[in-house]
N, C-alpha and C positions, 0 to 999 in steps of 0.2 A: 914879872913886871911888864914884861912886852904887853901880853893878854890883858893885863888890865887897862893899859892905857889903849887899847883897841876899846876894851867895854868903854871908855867914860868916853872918848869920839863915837863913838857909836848911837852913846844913850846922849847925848849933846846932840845930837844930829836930828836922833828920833822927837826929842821934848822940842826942839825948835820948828819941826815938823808940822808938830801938835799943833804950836801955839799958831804959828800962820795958815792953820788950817780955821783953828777958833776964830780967828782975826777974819778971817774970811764969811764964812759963815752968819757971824754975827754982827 
């Protein structure tokens, strides 16, 4: 249970990453 609530902060982390890189960008 630990592990996976590391993976979804992790991948929350990564996609919001993303999208203000997108935002930037474009």
């Amino acid at each position: 249970m630990k592990k996976f609530k590391i993976f979804v902060i992790i991948n929350w982390f990564y996609h919001k990453y993303i999208i203000l890189n997108f935002e930037e960008n474009f």
